[in-house]
Structures are given as structure tokens and as C-alpha cells.
LUMTOR-66423 format. One line per field, with one value per residue (C-alpha): residue number from 1; residue in three letters; chain; x, y negated, z. Coordinates in nm, 4 decimals. Example, Ala and Ser with C-alpha at 12.3 -4.5 7.8 and 13.67 -1.06 7.14 Angstrom:
seq <- 1, 2
type <- ala, ser
mol <- A, A
c1 <- 1.2300, 1.3670
c2 <- 0.4500, 0.1060
c3 <- 0.7800, 0.7140
END
This chain:
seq <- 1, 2, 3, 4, 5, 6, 7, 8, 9, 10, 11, 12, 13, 14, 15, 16, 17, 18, 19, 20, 21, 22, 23, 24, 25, 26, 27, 28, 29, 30, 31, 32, 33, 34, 35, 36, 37, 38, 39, 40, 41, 42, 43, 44, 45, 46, 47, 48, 49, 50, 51, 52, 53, 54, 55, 56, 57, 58, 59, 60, 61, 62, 63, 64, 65, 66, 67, 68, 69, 70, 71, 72, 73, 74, 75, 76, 77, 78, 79, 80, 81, 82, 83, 84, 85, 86, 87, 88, 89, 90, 91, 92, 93, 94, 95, 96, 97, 98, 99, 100, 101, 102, 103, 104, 105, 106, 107, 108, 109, 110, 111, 112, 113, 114, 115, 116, 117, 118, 119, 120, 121, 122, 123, 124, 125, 126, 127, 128, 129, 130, 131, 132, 133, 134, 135, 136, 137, 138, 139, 140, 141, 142, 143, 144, 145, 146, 147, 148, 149, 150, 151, 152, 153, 154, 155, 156, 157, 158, 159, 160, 161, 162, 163, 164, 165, 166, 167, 168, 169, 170, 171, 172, 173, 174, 175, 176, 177, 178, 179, 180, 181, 182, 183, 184, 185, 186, 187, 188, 189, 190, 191, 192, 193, 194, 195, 196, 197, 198, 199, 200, 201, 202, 203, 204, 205, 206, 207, 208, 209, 210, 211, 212, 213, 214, 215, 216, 217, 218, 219, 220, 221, 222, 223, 224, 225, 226, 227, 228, 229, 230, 231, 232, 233, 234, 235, 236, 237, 238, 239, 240, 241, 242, 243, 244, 245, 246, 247, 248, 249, 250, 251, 252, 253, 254, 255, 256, 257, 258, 259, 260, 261, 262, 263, 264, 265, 266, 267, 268, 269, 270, 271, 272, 273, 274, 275, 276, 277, 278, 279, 280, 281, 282, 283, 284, 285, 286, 287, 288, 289, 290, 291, 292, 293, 294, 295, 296, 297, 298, 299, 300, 301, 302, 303, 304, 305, 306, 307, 308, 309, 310, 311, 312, 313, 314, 315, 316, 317, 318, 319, 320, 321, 322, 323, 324, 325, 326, 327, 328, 329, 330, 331, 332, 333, 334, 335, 336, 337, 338, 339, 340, 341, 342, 343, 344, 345, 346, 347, 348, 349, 350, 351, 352, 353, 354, 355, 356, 357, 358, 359, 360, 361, 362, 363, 364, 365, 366, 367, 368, 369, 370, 371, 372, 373, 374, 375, 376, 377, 378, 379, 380, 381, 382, 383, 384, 385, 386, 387, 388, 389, 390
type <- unk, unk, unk, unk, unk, unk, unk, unk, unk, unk, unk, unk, unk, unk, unk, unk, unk, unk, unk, unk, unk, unk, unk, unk, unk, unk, unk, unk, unk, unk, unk, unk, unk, unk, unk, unk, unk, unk, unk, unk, unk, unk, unk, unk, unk, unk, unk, unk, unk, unk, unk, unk, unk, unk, unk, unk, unk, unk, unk, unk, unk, unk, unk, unk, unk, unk, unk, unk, unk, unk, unk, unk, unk, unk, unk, unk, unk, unk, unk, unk, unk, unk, unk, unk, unk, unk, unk, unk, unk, unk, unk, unk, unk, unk, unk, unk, unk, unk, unk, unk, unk, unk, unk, unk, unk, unk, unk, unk, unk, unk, unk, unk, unk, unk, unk, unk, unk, unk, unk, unk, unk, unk, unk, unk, unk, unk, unk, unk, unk, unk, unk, unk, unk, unk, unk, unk, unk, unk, unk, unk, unk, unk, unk, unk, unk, unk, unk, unk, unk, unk, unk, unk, unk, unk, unk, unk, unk, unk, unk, unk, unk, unk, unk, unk, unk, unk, unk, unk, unk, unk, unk, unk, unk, unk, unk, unk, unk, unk, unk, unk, unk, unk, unk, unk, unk, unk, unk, unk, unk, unk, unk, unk, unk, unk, unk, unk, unk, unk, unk, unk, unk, unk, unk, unk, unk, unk, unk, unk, unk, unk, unk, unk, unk, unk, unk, unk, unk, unk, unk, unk, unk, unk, unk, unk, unk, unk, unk, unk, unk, unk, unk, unk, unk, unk, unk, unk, unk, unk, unk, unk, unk, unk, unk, unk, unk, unk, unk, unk, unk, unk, unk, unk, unk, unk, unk, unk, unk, unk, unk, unk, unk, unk, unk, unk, unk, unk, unk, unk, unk, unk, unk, unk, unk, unk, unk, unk, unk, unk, unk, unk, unk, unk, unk, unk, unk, unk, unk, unk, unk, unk, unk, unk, unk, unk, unk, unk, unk, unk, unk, unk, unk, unk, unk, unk, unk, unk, unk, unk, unk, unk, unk, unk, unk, unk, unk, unk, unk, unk, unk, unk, unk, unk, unk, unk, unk, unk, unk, unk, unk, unk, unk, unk, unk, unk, unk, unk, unk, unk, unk, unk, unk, unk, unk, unk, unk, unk, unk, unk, unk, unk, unk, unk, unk, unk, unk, unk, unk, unk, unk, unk, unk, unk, unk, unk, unk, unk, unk, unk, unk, unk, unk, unk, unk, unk, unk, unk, unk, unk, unk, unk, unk, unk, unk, unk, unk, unk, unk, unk, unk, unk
mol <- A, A, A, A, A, A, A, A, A, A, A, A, A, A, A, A, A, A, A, A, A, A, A, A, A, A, A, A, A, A, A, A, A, A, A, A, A, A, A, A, A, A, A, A, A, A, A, A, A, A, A, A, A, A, A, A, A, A, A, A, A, A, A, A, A, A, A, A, A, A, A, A, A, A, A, A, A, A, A, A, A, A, A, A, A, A, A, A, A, A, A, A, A, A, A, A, A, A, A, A, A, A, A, A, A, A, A, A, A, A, A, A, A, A, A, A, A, A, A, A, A, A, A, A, A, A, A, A, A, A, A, A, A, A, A, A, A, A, A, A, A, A, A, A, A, A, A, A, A, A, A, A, A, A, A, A, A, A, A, A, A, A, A, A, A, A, A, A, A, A, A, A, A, A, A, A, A, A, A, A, A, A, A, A, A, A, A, A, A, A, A, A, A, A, A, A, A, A, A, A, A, A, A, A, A, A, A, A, A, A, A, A, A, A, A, A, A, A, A, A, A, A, A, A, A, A, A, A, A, A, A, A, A, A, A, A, A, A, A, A, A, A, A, A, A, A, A, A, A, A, A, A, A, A, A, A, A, A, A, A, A, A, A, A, A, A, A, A, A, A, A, A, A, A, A, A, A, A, A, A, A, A, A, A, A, A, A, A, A, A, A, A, A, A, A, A, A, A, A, A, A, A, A, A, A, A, A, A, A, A, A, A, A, A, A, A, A, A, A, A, A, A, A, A, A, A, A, A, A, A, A, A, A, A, A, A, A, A, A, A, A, A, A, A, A, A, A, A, A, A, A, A, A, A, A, A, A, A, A, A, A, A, A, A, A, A, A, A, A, A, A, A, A, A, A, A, A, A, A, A, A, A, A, A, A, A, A, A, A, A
c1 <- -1.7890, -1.6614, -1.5992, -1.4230, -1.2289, -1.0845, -1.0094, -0.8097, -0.5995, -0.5175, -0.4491, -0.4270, -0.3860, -0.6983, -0.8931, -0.8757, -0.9414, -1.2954, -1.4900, -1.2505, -1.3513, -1.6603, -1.7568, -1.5819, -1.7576, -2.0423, -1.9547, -1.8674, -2.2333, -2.4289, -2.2530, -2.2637, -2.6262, -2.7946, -2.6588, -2.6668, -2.8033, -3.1066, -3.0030, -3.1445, -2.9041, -2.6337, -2.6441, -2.7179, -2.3787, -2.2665, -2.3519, -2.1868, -1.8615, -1.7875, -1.9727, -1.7821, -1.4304, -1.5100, -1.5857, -1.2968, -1.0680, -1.2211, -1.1435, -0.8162, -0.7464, -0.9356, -0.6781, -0.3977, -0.2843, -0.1763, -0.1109, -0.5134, -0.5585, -0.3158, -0.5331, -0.8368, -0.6761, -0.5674, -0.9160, -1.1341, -0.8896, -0.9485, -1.2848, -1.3304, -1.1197, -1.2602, -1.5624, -1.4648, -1.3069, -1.5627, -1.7930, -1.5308, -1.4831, -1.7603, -1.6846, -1.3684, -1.2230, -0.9999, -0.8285, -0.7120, -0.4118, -0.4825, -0.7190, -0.4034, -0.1838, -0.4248, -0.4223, -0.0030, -0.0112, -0.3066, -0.1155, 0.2022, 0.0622, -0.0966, 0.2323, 0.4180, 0.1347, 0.1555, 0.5443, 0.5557, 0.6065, 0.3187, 0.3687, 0.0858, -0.1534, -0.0409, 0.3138, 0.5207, 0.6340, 0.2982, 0.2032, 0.5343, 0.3944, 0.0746, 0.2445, 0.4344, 0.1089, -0.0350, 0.2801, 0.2709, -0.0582, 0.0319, 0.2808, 0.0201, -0.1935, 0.0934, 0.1898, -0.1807, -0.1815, 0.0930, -0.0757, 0.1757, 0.0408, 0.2779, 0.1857, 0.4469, 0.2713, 0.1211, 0.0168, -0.2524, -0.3233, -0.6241, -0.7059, -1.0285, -1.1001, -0.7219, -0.3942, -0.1776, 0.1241, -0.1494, -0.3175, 0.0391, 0.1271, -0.2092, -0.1299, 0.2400, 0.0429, -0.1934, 0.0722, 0.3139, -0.0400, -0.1062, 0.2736, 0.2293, -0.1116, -0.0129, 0.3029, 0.1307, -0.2217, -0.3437, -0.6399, -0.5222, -0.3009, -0.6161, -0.7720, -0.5154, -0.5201, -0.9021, -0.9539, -0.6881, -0.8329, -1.1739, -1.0324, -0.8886, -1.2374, -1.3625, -1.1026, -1.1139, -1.5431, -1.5012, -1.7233, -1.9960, -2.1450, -2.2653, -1.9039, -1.7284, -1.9659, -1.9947, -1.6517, -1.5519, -1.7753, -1.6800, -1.3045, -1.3882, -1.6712, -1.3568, -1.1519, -1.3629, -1.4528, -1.0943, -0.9759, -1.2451, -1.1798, -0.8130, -0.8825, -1.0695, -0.8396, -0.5966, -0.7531, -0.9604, -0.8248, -0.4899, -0.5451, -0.3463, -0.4622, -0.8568, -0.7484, -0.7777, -0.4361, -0.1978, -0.4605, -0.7516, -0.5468, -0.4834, -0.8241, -0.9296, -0.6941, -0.8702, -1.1928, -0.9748, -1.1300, -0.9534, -0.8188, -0.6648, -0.3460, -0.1452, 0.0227, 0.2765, 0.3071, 0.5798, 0.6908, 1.0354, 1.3336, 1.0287, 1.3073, 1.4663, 1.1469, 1.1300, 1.4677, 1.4707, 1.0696, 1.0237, 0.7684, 0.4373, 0.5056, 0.5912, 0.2830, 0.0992, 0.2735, 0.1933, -0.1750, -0.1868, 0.0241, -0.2947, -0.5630, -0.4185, -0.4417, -0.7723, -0.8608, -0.7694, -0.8725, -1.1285, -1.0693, -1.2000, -0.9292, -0.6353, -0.4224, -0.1549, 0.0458, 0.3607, 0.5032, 0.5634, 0.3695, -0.0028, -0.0969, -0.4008, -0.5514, -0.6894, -0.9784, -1.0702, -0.7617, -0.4967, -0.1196, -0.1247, -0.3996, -0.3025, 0.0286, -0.1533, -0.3732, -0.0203, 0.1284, -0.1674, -0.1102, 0.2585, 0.2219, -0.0692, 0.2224, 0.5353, 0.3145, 0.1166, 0.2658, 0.2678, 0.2194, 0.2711, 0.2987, 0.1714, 0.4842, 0.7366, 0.7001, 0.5173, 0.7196, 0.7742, 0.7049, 0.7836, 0.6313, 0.7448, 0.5507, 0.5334, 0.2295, 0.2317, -0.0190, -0.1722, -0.0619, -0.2479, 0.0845, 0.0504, -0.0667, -0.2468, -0.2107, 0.1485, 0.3288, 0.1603, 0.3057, 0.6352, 0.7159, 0.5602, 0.7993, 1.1557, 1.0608, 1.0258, 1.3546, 1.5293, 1.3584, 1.4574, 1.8463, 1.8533, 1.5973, 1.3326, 0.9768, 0.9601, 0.6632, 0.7512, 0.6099, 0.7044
c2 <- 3.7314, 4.0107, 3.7220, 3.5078, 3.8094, 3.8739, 3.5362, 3.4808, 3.7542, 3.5401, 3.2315, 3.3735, 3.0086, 2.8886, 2.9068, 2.5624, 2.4373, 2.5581, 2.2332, 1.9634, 2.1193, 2.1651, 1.8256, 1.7120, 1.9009, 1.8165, 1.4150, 1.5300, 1.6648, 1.4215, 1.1413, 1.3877, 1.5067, 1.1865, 0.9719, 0.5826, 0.5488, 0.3868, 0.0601, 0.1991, 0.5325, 0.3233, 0.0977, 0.3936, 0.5282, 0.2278, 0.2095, 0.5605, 0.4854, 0.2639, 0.3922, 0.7234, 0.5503, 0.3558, 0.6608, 0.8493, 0.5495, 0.5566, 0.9532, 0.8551, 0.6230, 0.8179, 1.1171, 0.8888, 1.0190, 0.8370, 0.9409, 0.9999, 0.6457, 0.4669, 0.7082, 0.5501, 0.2240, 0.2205, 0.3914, 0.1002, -0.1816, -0.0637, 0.0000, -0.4277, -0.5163, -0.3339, -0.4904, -0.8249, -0.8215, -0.6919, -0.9644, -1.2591, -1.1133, -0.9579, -0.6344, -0.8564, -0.6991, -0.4237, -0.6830, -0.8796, -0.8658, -0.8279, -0.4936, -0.3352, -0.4026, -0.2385, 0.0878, 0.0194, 0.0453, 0.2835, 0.5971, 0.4430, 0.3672, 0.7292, 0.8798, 0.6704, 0.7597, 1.1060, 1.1520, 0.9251, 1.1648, 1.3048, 1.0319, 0.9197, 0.5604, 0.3476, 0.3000, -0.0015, 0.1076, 0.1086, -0.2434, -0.2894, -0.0576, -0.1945, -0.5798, -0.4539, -0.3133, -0.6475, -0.8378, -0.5748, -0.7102, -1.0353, -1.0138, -0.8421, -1.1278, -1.3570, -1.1463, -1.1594, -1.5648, -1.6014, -1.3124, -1.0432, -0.6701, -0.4298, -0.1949, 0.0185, 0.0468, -0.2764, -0.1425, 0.0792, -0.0762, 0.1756, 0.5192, 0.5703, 0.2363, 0.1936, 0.1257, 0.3562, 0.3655, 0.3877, 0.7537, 0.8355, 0.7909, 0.9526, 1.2318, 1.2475, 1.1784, 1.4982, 1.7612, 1.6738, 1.7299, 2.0052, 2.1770, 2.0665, 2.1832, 2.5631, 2.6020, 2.5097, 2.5942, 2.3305, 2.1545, 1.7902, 1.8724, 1.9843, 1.6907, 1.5092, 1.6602, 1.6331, 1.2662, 1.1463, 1.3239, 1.1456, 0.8169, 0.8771, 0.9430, 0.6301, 0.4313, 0.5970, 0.5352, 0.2074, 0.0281, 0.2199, 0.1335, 0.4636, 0.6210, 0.4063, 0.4129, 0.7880, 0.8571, 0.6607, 0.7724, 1.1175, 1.0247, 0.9103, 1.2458, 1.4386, 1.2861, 1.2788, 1.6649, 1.7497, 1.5723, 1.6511, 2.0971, 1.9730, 1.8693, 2.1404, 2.4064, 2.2596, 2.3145, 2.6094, 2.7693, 2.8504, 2.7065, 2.9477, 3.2740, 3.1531, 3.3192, 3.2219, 2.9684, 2.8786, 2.5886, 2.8697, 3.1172, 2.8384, 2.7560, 3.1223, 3.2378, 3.1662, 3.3721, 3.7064, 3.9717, 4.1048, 4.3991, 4.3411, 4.4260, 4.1642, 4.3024, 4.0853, 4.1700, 3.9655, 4.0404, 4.1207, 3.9084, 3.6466, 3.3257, 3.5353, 3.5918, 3.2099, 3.2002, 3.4644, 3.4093, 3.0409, 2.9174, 2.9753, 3.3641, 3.3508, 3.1964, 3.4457, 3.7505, 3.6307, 3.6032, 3.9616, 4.0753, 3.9118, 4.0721, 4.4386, 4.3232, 4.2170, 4.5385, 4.7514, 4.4485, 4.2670, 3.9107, 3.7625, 3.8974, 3.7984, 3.4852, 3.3457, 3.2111, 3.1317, 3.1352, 3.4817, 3.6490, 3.7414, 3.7874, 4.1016, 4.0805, 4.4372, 4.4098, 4.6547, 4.8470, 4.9952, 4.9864, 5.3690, 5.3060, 4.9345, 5.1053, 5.3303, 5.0508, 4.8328, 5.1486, 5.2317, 4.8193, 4.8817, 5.1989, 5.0588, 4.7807, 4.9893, 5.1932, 4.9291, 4.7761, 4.3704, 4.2097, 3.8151, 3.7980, 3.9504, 3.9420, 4.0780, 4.4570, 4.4885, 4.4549, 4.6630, 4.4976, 4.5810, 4.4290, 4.5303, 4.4931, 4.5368, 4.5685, 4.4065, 4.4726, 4.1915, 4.2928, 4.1530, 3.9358, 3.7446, 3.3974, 3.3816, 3.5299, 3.2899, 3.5299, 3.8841, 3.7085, 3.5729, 3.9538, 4.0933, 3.8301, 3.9314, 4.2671, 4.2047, 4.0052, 4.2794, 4.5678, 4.3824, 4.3005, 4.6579, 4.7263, 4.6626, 4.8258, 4.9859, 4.9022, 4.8826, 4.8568, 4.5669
c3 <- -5.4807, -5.6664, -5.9766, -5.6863, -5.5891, -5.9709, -6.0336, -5.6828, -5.8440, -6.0838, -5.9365, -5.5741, -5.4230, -5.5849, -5.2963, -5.1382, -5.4979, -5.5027, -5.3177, -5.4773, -5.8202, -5.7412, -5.6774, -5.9479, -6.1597, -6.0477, -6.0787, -6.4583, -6.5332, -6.4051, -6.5870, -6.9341, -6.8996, -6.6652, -6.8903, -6.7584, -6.4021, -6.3195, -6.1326, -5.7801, -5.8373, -5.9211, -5.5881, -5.4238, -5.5136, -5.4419, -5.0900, -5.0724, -5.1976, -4.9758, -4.6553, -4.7396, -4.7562, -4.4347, -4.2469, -4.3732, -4.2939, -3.9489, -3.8745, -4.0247, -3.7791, -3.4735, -3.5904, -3.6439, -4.0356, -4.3225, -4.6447, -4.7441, -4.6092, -4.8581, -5.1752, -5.0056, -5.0021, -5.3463, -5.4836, -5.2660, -5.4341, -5.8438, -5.7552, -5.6267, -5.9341, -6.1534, -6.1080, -6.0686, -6.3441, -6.5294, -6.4522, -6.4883, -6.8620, -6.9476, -7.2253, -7.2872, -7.0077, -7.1682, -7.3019, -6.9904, -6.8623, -6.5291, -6.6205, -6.8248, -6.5069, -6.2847, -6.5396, -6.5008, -6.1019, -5.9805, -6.1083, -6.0057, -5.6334, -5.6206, -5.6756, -5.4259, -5.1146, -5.2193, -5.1800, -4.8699, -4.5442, -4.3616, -4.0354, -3.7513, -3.8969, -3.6310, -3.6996, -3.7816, -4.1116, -4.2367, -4.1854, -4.3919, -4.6336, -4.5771, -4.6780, -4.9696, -5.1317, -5.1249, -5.2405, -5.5445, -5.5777, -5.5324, -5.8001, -6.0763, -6.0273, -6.1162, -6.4051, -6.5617, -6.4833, -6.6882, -6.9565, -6.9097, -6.9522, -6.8504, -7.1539, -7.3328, -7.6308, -7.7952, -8.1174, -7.9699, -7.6384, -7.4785, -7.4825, -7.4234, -7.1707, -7.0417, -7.1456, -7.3206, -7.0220, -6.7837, -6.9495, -6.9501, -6.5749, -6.5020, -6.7337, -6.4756, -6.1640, -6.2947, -6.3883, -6.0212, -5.8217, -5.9870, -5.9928, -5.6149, -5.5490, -5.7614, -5.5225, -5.1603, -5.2369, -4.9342, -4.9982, -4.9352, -5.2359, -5.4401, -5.3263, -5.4183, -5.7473, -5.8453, -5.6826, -5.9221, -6.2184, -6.1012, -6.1014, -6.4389, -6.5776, -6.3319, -6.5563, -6.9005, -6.8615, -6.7011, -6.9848, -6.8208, -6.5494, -6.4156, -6.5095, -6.2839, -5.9925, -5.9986, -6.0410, -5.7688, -5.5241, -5.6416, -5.5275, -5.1883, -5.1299, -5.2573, -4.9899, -4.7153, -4.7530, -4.7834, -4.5353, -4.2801, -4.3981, -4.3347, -4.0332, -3.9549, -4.0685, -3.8616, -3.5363, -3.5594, -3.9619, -4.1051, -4.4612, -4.6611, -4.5324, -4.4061, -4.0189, -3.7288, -3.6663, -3.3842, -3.1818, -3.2325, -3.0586, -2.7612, -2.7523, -2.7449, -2.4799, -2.1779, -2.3261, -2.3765, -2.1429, -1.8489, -1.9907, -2.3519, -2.5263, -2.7682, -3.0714, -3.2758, -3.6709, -3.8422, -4.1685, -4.1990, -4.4075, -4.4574, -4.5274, -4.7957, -4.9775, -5.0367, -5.1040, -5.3976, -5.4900, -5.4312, -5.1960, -5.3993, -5.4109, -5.0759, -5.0043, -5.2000, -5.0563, -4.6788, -4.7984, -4.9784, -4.6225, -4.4209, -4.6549, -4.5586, -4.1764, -4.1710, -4.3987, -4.0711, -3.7869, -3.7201, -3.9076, -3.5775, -3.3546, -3.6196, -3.5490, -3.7848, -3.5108, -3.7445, -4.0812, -4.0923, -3.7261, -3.7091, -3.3433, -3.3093, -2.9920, -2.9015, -2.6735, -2.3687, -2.4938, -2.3392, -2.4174, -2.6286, -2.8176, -2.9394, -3.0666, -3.2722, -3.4783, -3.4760, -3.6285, -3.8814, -3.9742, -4.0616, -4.2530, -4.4555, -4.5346, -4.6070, -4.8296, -5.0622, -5.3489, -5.3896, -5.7013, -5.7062, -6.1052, -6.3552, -6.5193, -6.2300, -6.0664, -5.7385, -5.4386, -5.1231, -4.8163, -4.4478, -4.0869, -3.7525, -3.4838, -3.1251, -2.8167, -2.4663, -2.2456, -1.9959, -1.6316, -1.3573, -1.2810, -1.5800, -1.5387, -1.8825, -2.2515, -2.3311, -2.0407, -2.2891, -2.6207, -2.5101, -2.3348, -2.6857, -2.8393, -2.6779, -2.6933, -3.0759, -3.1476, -2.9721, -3.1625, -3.5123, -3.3444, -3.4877, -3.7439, -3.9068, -4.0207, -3.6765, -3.3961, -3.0725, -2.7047, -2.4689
END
């Protein structure tokens, strides 16, 4: 933990990183120390690649997102290729065309899911997507008929077991996913990030075997964890910070006790951090903001209802005594010094905040944070780093 702790420092949006890496890494040890799979591991992984990309294309669907389905898509197609390939040519493989115009497109494809916009499965665009994959395809297959490799570099066709332009599309697919992954810090990016780099290695080791399976099924495990933590985060976890997020609090609400006060912490000129910082130290400063919160509060009682608002629910509590932990949060704040780079001075930050106490003529907790709310706007009309009661 405390080696965790000093590298997060570092690299403060490494967190989500961890698993993706992890299993990665642990693809990349078993190929360099196993050695070649025994022909029972190697159907064995197999079986999992593909039961592991069926049941993530199945949540997909049941959850109705797209862009890790298209990766899956793409991954599941190479993989068939690959392999057929492989035994149509034998080790003369490397040498078809039709293998050096897969190494041209995978990276290519990868790229084009991953900038696509976040949108629900079933939609009619994506059966258009869905036909212009295929036609793409289509037109690769015609290209290696005919014995056209779409390689930039003839004199030295492969590096390592691919083609020259495609290492250096998957050397731009890694450093976008990984400028992407740096500034968001969301593990779908890092997934996107370490499945890519997997598939590299599936390709780069494709003479092998046991490189390709394991790689491969490494991509779809790395997938299907990420996307199921996603998932997860979504409903119950706020992703950047680790709290409790905005569906948690909903789900939570009717459990609150019958006596409770809400308090509202939102840090203050939160757009024009972005604006002067960029969004990665933004990111980072709303994290460092949430560690001194939960420092003072329970983590369990902590809700990061927006971009820039932590809801503190203050339990058996009255209206006096919430103000004073809402106060002690905001001092802590005003006082501490925030460093998002090593190379820049630390920052001053501010919150205000504001209390709102549930009244026995409130419906439910919504009627508490939307009088906590107004109260709050109002307050901050006039100025900011101040706590105030609703």
C-alpha cells in the first residue's frame, strides 16, 4: 500500500491502470518463462478466448454499448485469420499478402472504434458500421487475390512477425491510448491501451503458437474485466475518485435514517481549472480535493454527485453540528497546498459548502439536496470559500 500510495503520487491517475497491467503482465510471463504450451493449455485458452468475447459481447448487448464491442469484433476477426491463414500457408505466412494487410488494418480499425462516440449497440448506424467493416474486409481479400500488400516499406517487410507500416500504426495506436488514457485516467481507456499492446505482442509472436493464443485471450480477459469494473463503477463507483457516485447515492437514498443532515461541497471556479490546467490536472486536483474529504468523513457516506460537488450525508445529526464537520472540510481545503506536477508550485484551493437538514415535510432525500442546492448557488452569487446553512 504504502508503495501504491508513492507511486499514485507520481502518476496520480494510475489507478484504473493497475488490473489492465496486471493481466498483461501476467500474459507476458507466462509466454517468457512457460515457454510453448502444451497442446491441452493451448485449446484451453482457446476455448477461453472466445467464450470470454461471447460473454462480453452478450453484456454488451444486455447493456446496450458499443465501442468495446467493435475492439472485440476486430480482436475475434485477426484472431480467425490469423489462423487460417496460418494453416493455408504454413510458416509461409508472413509473406502473404493477405497476412501483411491484416497487420495494415487491425491498428487502423482499433483507432477508428476508439474515436467513434460513446452511443447505445442497437442503433442503425451500427449495422452501417457494422457493413462497412466487412466491405473493408471484403476489399483486403481482393487486394491479397490480386497480391497487393499494403506495406510502406518493401525493403524490410516485418518487424518481428508483421509488417513494417503495421508496428508503426501500432506504435500510433499505443502512444494516442496512452496520451488518452494519462489525461482521463478511466479504465476503458487503460483497457483500451493494454488490449492493443496485447494484440501487438499476439501479432509480433504470431509464429508461435502459444504467443498468439495467449495474447489473444489476454485481450478479450482485459476487456471483459474492464468493461464489467466499468460497468460497475458506473452504477455503484465514481471511477476517478473510487467514491461512492451519482446512481449509488439514488440507490442509497431510501436507506438514509430518519433523522440526517445533507451537506453539499463543491469546489469553487472548477471550469477554469480545466481551462488554465487542462483536463488531466483537473482530474488530479478533484481526486487530491476527495482524498482530504474522506480524510475527515467517512468514505462510505461521500458521494461524487457531479463534476465538481461531493454530497456528505451526516447521519443522526442535527443541522449545528453538520455545519461544523462541513466547516472543518473547508478549512482543511483552504489551508492545504495542491501539487499536480512536480514541476509547477502547489496550488490553493477553495470549496464552499452548505447543510440542509431533512424536515419531516420532505418527500425523500432529492427535496434535502435541491434546498441544500439553491441555498448554495445563492451563497456563491456572492462569494466563495464560505459554508452555509439552507
Amino acid at each position: 500500500m504504502r508503495f501504491y500510495a508513492r507511486f499514485e503520487k507520481i502518476l496520480p491517475l494510475i489507478g484504473n491502470g493497475i488490473i489492465p497491467a496486471t493481466i498483461f503482465a501476467v500474459a507476458l510471463l507466462s509466454f517468457y518463462v512457460c515457454g510453448a504450451f502444451s497442446a491441452a493449455a493451448a485449446q484451453t485458452l482457446h476455448t477461453v478466448f472466445f467464450l470470454v468475447c461471447i460473454g462480453s459481447l452478450l453484456v454488451l448487448l444486455y447493456f446496450n454499448r458499443s465501442k468495446p464491442a467493435f475492439f472485440l469484433l476486430a480482436a475475434c476477426l485477426s484472431y480467425v485469420l490469423i489462423n487460417f491463414l496460418k494453416n493455408k500457408y504454413g510458416t509461409d505466412y508472413l509473406s502473404a499478402a493477405a497476412y501483411q494487410n491484416l497487420c495494415f488494418f487491425l491498428p487502423l480499425n482499433l483507432l477508428l472504434f476508439y474515436f467513434i462516440p460513446e452511443r447505445r449497440l442497437l442503433k442503425k448506424i451500427n449495422v452501417y458500421l457494422l457493413i462497412a467493416i466487412f466491405l473493408q474486409y471484403a476489399l483486403a481479400e481482393q487486394l491479397s487475390n490480386r497480391g497487393y500488400a499494403l506495406n510502406f516499406y518493401m525493403q524490410n517487410p516485418l518487424v518481428f512477425d508483421m509488417t513494417f507500416s503495421g508496428f508503426a500504426f501500432f506504435c500510433l495506436t499505443f502512444f494516442i491510448f496512452l496520451f488518452r488514457a494519462s489525461l482521463s485516467g478511466n479504465i476503458t481507456d487503460y483497457a483500451a491501451l493494454f488490449a492493443s499492446l496485447s494484440l501487438f505482442f499476439g501479432f509480433a509472436c504470431s509464429s508461435s503458437a502459444s504467443a498468439l493464443t495467449v495474447f489473444f485471450a489476454a485481450t478479450a480477459v482485459i476487456l471483459c474485466v474492464s468493461l464489467s469494473l466499468s460497468l460497475y463503477n458506473e452504477t455503484y463507483r465514481d471511477s476517478l475518485t473510487g467514491l461512492a457516485g451519482r446512481n449509488s447515492y439514488i440507490i442509497h437514498a431510501k436507506d438514509f435514517p430518519l433523522k440526517y443532515c445533507l451537506g453539499i461541497v463543491s469546489i469553487d471556479d472548477f471550469d477554469k481549472l480545466g481551462i488554465n490546467f487542462g483536463r488531466r490536472a483537473q482530474n488530479i486536483l478533484t481526486k487530491l480535493i476527495a482524498g482530504q474529504i474522506t480524510e475527515l468523513e467517512v468514505p462510505e457516506t461521500v458521494y461524487r454527485y457531479g463534476n465538481d460537488e461531493f454530497v456528505i450525508i451526516f447521519k443522526n445529526l442535527d443541522k449545528n453540528e453538520s455545519f461544523e464537520r462541513l466547516e472543518d472540510i473547508r478549512r482543511a481545503i483552504a489551508s492545504a497546498q495542491f501539487k499536480f506536477n512536480p514541476r509547477r508550485r502547489p496550488l490553493k484551493l477553495t470549496v464552499s459548502a452548505c447543510v440542509a437538514e431533512k424536515k419531516r415535510s420532505d418527500a425523500n432525500s432529492f427535496e434535502v439536496l435541491v434546498r441544500a442546492r439553491k441555498t448554495l448557488e445563492k451563497t456563491r452569487s456572492f462569494s466563495h470559500n464560505v459554508t452555509s446553512k439552507a
